[in-house]
N, C-alpha and C positions, 0 to 999 in steps of 0.2 A: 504494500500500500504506500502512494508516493506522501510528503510528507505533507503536513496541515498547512494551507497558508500562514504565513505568520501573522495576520489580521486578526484571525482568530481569538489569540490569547487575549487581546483587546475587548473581545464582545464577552457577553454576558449571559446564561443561558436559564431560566427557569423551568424546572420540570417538577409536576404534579403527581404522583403515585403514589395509590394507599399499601400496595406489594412490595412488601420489604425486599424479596430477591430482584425486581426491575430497578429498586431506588437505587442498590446496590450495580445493577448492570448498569441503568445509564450513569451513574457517577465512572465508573471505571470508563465507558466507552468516551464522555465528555473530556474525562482529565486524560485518556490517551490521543484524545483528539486535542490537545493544549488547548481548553475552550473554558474561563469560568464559567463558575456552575451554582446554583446552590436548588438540593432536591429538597422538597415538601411532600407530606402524606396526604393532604385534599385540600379542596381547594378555599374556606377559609383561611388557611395559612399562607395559598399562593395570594389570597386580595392584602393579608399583612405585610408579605415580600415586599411587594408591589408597592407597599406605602413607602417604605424605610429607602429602595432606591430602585433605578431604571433597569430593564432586563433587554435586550435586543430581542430573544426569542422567548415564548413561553410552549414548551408541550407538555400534555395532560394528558391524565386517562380521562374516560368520558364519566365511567360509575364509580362512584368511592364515596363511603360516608362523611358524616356530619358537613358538606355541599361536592355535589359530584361537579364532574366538568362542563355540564352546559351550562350551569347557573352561574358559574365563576364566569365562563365565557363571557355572557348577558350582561353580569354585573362590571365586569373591566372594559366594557360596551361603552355601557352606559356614564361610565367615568370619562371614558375619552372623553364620549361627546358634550360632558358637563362642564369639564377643567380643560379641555382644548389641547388635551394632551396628544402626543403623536401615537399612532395607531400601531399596538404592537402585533407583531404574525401569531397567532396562536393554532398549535399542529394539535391535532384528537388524536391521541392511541385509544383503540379500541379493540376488544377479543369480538367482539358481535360481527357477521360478514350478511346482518338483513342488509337488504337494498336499500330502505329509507333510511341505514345509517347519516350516510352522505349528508344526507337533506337535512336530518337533524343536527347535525354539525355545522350546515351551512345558517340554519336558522336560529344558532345560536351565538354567531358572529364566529366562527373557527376557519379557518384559512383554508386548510388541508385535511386529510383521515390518512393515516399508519396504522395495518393489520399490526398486532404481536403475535411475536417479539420484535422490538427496533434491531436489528444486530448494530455492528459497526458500523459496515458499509453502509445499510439502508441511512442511517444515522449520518454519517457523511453527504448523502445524496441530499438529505431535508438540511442540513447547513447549507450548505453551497445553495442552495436554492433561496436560504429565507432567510440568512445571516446577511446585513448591511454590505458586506464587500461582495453580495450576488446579486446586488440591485439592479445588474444590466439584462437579469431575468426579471419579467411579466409576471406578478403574481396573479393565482388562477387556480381554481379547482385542483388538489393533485392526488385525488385518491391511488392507495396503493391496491392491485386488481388481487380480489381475494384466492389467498392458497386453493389446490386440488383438498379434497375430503380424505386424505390420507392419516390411513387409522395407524401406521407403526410406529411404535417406538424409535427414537435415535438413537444410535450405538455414539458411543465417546469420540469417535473419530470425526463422527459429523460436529457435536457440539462443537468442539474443539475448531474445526472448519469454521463453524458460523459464528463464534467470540474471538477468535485470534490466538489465546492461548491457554495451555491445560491448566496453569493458577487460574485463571478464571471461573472456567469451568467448574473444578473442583471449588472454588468459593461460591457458586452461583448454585452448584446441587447439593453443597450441607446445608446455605440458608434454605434451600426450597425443599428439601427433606425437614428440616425444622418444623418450619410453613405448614406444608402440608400435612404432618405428623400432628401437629395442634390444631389445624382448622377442624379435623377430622373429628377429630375427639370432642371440639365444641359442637359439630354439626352432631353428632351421634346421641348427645344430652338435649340436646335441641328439637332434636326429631322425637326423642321419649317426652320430651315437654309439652310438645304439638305448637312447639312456640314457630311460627311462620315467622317472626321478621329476621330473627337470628338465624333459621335453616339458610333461608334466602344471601343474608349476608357473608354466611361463610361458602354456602355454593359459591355465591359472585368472586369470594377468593382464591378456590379451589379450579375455579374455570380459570383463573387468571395464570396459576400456576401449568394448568394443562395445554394454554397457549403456548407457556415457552417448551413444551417439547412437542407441539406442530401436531398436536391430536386432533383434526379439524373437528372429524363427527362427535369423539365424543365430548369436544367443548359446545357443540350446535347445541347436544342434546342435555348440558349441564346447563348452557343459557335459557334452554324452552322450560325446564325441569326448574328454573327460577320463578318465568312467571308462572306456572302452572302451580307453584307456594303456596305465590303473593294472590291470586286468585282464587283458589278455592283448598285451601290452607293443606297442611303436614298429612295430617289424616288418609286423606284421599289419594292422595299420591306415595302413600308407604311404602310402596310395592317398588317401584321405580326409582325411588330416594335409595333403597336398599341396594338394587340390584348398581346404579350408579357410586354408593359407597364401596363395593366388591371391586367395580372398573378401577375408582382411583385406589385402594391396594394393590391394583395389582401395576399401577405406575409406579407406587410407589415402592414397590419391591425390584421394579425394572431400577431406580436413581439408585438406592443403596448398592445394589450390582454391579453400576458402572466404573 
């Protein structure tokens, strides 16, 4: 990989995620892209950033507690256009690949949409494009064209291919064996509680983590399995909550293996 502009270390870059293994990848791909950086877990903390000083780029997840990304989106909108401030790019990381994604990112004032995981490169591709020294590109719609439904697992050789190097890897699969070792165990008290908003929220985790190893189907069917919760609660869908806790051990028996 040729080396970063040196404009770079110059700019400033905000990034929103409530997933501790992403906050961790994009800080490592940021600082090896010589870019400041400073990562937050939702997006009340990115409207605090925001106050204390200027960011060149801001990217988000779209869903994360206590305010997800459209709303932050809305709300850093609506400041521009109050204080006359300059209008910063803001990119949506999303694991969802519906087709109305787009449109709700577009109608919450978001620039762009990024499938997960960002790697490096894709990561490279959205600076160059929306960092200040790429201003001789048009900005404009740039959705990234969603993955095939490919159900396999990654071997280590590919991880390893798509972050750059095995210390990363290896730090990105014990936080995300962590992760997903404790979502699970909260989701499992959760589903005996019939408690809907906490099943919900730690699925929305668990999908998060099953994006970075590229499981398309069964993130679809962990995202539909969210709203099917939030709609007609824990109970009804036991059956399927269950057989989906089965799926993610047995991811997770794949990361400790690697």
């Amino acid at each position: 990989m040729a080396a970063p502009p040196l404009c770079w270390q110059a700019s400033t870059v905000l990034v929103v995620e409530d997933h501790p293994a992403y906050r961790i990848l994009m800080g490592w791909c940021l600082q090896r892209l010589q870019v400041g950086h400073e990562v937050v877990a939702d997006g009340l903390a990115a409207l605090e950033a925001l106050r204390r000083r200027p960011f060149d780029l801001l990217i988000s997840d779209c869903r994360m507690p206590v305010m997800d990304g459209y709303a932050m989106a809305r709300e850093v909108r609506r400041r521009e256009q109050a204080e006359g401030s300059p209008r910063i790019p803001i990119i949506a990381l999303t694991a969802s690949r519906d087709p109305h994604e787009a449109q709700r990112c577009a109608e919450a004032g978001m620039d762009a949409w990024q499938l997960k995981p960002l790697t490096l490169e894709k990561l490279r591709e959205v600076l160059e494009r929306w960092l200040p020294a790429s201003a001789l590109m048009a900005p404009g719609p740039a959705g990234l064209a969603p993955r095939g439904a490919a159900c396999l697992l990654p071997t280590r050789a590919q991880l390893v291919n798509i972050f750059g190097c095995p210390e990363m890897v290896d730090l990105m699969l014990a936080k995300l064996i962590e992760e997903v070792r404790a979502d699970s165990l909260i989701l499992a008290q959760a589903r005996i509680a019939r408690d809907a908003g906490t099943t919900a929220e730690r699925l929305h985790r668990l999908v998060g983590g099953i994006a970075f190893l590229g499981m398309a189907d069964l993130e679809r069917r962990g995202t539909q399995l969210i709203s099917a919760v939030l709609a007609s609660g824990v109970a009804v869908n036991d059956q399927a909550l269950a057989h989906f806790r089965d799926e993610v051990q047995a991811c997770l028996n794949h990361l400790v293996a690697l």
